[in-house]
C-alpha positions in Angstrom: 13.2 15.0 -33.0 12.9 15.5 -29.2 10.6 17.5 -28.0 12.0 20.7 -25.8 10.9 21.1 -22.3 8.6 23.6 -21.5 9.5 27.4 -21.2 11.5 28.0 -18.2 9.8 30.4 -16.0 11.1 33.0 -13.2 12.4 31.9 -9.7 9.1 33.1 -8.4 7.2 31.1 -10.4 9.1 28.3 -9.6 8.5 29.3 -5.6 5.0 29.7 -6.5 4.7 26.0 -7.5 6.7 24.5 -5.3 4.8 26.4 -2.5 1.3 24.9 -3.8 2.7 21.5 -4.5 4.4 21.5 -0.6 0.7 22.4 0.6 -0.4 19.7 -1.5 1.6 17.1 -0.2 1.2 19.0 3.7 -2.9 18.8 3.4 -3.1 15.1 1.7 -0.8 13.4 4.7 -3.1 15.9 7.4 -6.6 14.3 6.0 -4.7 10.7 5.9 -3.6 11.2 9.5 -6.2 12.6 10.6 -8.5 9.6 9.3 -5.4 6.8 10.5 -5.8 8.7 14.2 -9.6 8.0 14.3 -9.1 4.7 13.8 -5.8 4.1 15.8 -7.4 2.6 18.7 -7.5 -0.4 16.6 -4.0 0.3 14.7 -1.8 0.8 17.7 -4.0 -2.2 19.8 -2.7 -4.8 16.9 0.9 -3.0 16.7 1.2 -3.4 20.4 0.1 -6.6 20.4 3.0 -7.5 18.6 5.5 -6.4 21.4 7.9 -9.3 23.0 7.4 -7.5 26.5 4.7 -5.5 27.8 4.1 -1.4 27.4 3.8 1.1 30.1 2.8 4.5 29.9 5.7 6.9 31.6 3.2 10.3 31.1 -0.6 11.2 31.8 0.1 11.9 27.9 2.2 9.3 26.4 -0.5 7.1 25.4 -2.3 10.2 23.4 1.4 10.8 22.1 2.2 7.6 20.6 -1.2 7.6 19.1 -0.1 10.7 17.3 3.3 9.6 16.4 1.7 6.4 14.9 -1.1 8.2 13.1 1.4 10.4 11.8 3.9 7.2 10.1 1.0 5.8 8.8 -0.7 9.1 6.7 2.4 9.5 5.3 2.6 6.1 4.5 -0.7 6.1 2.8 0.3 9.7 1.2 4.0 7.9 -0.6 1.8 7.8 -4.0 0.4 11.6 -4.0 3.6 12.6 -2.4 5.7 11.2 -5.2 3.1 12.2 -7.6 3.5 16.2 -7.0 7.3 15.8 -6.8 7.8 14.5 -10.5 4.8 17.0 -11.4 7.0 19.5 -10.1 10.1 18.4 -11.8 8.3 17.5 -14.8 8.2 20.7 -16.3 12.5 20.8 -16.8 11.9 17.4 -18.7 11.6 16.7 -22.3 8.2 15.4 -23.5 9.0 11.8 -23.5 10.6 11.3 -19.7 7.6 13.5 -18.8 5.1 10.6 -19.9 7.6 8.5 -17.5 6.3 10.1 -14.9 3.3 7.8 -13.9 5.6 5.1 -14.3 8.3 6.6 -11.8 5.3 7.6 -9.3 3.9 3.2 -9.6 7.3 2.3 -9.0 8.5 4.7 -6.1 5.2 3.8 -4.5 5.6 -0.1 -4.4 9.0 0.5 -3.6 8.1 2.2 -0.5 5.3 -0.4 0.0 7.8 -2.7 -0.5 10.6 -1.6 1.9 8.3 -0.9 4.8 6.5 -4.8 4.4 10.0 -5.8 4.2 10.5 -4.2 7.3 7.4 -5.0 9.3 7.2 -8.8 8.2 11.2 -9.4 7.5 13.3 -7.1 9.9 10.7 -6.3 12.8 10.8 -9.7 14.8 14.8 -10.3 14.7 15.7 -6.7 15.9 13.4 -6.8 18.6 14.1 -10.3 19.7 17.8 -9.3 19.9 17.9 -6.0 21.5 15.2 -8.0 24.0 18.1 -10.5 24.4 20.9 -7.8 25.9 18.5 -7.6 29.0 20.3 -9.9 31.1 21.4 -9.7 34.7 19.8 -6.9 36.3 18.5 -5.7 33.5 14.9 -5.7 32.8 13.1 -4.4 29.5 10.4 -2.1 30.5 9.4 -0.4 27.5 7.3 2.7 27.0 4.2 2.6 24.6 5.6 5.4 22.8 8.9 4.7 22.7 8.4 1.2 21.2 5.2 3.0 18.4 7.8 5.3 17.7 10.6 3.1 17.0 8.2 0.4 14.9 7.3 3.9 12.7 10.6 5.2 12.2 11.7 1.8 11.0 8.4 1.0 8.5 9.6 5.1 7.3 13.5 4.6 7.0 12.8 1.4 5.2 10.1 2.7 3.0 12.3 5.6 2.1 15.7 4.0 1.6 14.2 1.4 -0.7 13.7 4.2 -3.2 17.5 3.6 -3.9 16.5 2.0 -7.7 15.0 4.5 -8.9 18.1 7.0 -8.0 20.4 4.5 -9.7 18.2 4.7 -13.2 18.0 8.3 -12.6 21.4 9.0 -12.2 21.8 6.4 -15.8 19.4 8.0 -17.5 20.2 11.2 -17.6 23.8 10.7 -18.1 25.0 11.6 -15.0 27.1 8.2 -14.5 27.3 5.0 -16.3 26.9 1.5 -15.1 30.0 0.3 -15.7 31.0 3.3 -14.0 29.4 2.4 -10.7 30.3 -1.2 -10.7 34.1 -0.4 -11.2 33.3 1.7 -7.6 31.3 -0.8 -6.2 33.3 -1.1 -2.9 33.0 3.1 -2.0 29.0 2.1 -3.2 29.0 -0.1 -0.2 30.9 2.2 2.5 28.2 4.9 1.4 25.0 2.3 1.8 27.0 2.1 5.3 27.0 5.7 5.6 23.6 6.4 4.4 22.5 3.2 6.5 23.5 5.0 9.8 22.2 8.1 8.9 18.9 6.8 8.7 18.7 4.1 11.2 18.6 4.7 15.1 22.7 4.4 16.6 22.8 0.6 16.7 25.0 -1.2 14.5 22.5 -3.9 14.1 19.4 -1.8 12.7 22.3 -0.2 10.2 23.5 -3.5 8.9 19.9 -4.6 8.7 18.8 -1.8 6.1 22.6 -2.1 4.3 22.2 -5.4 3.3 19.0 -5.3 1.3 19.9 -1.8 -0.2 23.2 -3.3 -1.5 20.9 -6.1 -3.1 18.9 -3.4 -4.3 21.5 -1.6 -6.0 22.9 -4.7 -7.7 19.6 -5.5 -9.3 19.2 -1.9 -10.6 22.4 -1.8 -11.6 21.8 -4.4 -13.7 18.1 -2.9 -14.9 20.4 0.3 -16.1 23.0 -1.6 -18.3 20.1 -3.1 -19.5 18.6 0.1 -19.9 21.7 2.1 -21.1 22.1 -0.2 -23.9 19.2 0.1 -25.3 19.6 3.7 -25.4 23.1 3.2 -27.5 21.5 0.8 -29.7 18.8 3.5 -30.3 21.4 6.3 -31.0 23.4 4.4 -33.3 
C-alpha cells in the first residue's frame, strides 16, 4: 500500500517555505559567485583567450562588468546541484513516500544534465558559432568585439544549454505521473519539434543559427527519453497487473 504524502499545510506555510528555500538557493549562488569573482582574473583571462578576434573595452567599467557577468554564470553553474536540491525538497512534500526517495536521484541526474548541456556547449557548439558569425564580417565590415559583450554571450550560452538540457527529466515527469503517455507523444512528435523550435528561440539570442544549434540536440534528447519512459511506463503496467 502506498504511502500518502504528507499533510498538506496552509498557503502561508507553503510561502513560508518557499521563501526560505528561495533564500537558500539566493545565498548558495552569492557565496559561489562571490568565490568565482575572486578568482576570475584567471577565469575570464582563459575564456578570453579563446576569442577568434581580439576584445576591447567600450567603458572605464566594462571590464569590471563582464567580470561580474562571468562570475555571476559560473556560481550559478556551480549552485545547479543545491539549486535543484531545494526545488524537489520543496515539491517533495506533495509526493508519495516512494517518488520522495527519488529525489536524490532526480537532483544527480538534473545536475549532470546541466553539466552536461553546458560541456556540450563550450567544447561542441562554442567554436562553430563563433567561427561563423566571425565569417559574416566581410567587406567593410570588421569584428570588433567588446569584452563584455563576447563574456556575456559565452555565459548565456553555457546557461541556455545547461538549462534546456533538463528536457529528460520533464519528459519522465510528465510519464510518470500520468500526465501523458509515450505513445502519446510520439504520435505528436512533429508539434514536439515546432515547440523545441519555439522553446529554442526563446532561449537562444535572435539568430537562427544559435536556435537550430540547441534544437537539434534537444530533439535527440527527447527521443532517447522518450524511449527511457516506454521503458519506464511499462514497467509500471507490468507492476499494476
Amino acid at each position: 500500500m502506498a504511502v500518502k504524502p504528507l499533510e498538506e499545510g496552509s498557503f502561508w506555510d507553503h510561502l513560508e517555505e518557499f521563501r526560505r528555500r528561495l533564500f537558500v538557493m539566493l545565498a548558495v549562488v552569492a557565496v559561489l559567485t562571490a568565490v568565482s569573482f575572486s578568482l576570475s582574473r584567471y577565469t575570464t583571462g582563459y575564456i578570453t583567450s579563446t576569442s577568434p578576434c581580439d576584445l576591447v573595452a567600450l567603458a572605464p567599467a566594462e571590464a569590471v562588468t563582464a567580470h561580474l557577468r562571468l562570475s555571476v554564470a559560473i556560481g550559478i553553474i556551480a549552485a545547479s546541484p543545491v539549486l535543484l536540491f531545494q526545488i524537489w525538497r520543496f515539491v517533495a512534500p506533495g509526493l508519495y513516500e516512494k517518488e520522495r526517495k527519488g529525489v536524490i536521484s532526480v537532483t544527480a541526474a538534473g545536475t549532470l544534465l546541466f553539466i552536461g548541456g553546458a560541456a556540450f556547449a563550450w567544447f561542441v557548439m562554442r567554436r562553430p558559432a563563433l567561427l561563423l558569425f566571425q565569417s559574416f564580417e566581410t567587406g567593410n565590415i570588421h569584428g570588433t568585439w567588446s569584452v563584455s559583450a563576447y563574456l556575456g554571450f559565452i555565459g548565456s550560452f553555457l546557461l541556455v544549454f545547461g538549462t534546456a538540457f533538463q528536457l529528460p527529466l520533464a519528459v519522465l515527469f510528465l510519464t510518470k505521473t500520468g500526465v501523458i503517455q509515450p505513445r502519446t507523444l510520439g504520435k505528436y512528435r512533429r508539434h514536439v519539434v515546432v515547440g523545441l523550435l519555439i522553446m529554442a528561440a526563446i532561449l537562444t539570442p535572435p539568430d537562427p543559427l544559435t536556435q537550430v544549434m540547441l534544437a537539434l540536440p534537444l530533439y535527440i534528447l527527447f527521443e532517447l527519453s522518450l524511449v527511457v519512459a516506454r521503458i519506464s511506463f511499462r514497467k509500471a503496467e507490468r507492476a499494476s497487473e
